[in-house]
C-alpha positions in Angstrom: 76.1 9.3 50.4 74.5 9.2 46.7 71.5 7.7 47.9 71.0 10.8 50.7 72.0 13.2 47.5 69.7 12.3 45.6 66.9 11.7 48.1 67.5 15.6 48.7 67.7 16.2 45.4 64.2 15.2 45.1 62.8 16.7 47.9 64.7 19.5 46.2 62.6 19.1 43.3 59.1 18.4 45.2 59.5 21.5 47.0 60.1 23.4 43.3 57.5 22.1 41.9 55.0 23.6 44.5 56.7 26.7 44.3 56.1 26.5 40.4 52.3 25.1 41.2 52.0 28.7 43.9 54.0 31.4 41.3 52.2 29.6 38.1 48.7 28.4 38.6 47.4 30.0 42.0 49.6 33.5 42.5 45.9 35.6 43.0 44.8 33.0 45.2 44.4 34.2 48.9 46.0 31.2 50.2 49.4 31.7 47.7 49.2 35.8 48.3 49.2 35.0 52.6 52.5 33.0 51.5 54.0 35.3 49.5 52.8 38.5 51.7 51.1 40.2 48.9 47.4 42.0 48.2 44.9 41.2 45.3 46.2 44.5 43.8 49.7 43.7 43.8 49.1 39.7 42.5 47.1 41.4 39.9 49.8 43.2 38.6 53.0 41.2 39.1 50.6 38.1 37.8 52.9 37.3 34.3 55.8 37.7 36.2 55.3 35.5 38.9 53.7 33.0 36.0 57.2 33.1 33.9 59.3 32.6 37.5 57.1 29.4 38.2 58.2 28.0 35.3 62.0 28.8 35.8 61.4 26.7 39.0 59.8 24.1 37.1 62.1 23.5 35.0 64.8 23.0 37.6 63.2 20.7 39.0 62.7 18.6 36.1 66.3 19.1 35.4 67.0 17.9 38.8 64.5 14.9 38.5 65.8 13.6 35.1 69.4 13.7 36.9 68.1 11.4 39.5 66.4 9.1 37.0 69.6 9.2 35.3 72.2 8.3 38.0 71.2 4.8 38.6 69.7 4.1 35.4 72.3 4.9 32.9 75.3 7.1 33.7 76.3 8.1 37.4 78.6 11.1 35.6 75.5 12.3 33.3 72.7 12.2 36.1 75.2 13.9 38.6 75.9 16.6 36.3 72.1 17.1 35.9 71.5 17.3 39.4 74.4 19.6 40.3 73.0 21.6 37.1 69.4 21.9 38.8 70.1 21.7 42.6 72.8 23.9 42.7 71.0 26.8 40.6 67.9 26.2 43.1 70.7 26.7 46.2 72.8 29.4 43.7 68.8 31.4 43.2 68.5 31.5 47.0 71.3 32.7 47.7 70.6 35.8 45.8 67.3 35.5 47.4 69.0 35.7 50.4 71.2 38.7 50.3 69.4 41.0 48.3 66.1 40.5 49.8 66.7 40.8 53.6 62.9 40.3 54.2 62.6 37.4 52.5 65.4 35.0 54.1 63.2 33.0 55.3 62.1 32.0 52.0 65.5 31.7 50.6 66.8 29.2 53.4 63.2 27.2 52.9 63.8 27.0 49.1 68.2 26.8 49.5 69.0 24.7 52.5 68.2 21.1 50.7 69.0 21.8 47.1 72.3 22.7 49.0 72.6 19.6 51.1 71.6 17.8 47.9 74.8 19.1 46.1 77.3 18.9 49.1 76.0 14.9 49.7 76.4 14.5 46.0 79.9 15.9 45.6 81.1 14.2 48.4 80.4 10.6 47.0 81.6 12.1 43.7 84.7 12.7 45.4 85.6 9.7 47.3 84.5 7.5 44.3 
């Protein structure tokens, strides 16, 4: 059960990192605006925003990526608390996602369904170690 944690966990991860690469480096593309379901205009202007949120997902992915470094290499207790840290903030964010942005659900259960399987694997080898 670790090893399927943490294989979502890093799928997790992969998945954050493109979302960082979309929100941070391409959001006025046309490609990442058809994704997102926004015009030039609108890209335009939420531009800064979207480049701070891509970072926010960055960084839980590397959270969540150190944790699985972690976990074999040095201390099972120190990378599972990383990856419960980053993977369960990515499944907490699209969750919120979720509910308060009805339109967007989709987006919340592609972003939330494996960070959430990643933390439900994990906890359960946590628990019957």
């Amino acid at each position: 059960m670790v090893v399927a944690g943490l294989v979502l966990a890093a799928l997790a991860a992969l998945v954050h990192v493109y979302i960082f690469v979309m929100e941070s480096l391409t959001w006025t593309s046309p490609k990442t605006r058809a994704v997102f379901g926004i015009g030039a205009e609108e890209a335009e202007a939420t531009k800064e925003l979207a480049f701070n949120q891509g970072f926010y997902n960055l960084f839980l992915a590397i959270v969540t990526a150190v944790g699985i470094v972690l976990h074999p290499a040095c201390s099972a207790a120190v990378g599972s608390a990383l990856v419960f840290a980053g993977a369960g903030s990515m499944a907490a964010a699209a969750v919120v996602l979720f509910v308060f942005s009805p339109d967007k659900r989709s987006a919340a259960l592609k972003q939330g369904v494996i960070p959430l399987l990643a933390v439900v694997a994990l906890a359960i080898s946590v628990a019957l170690s």
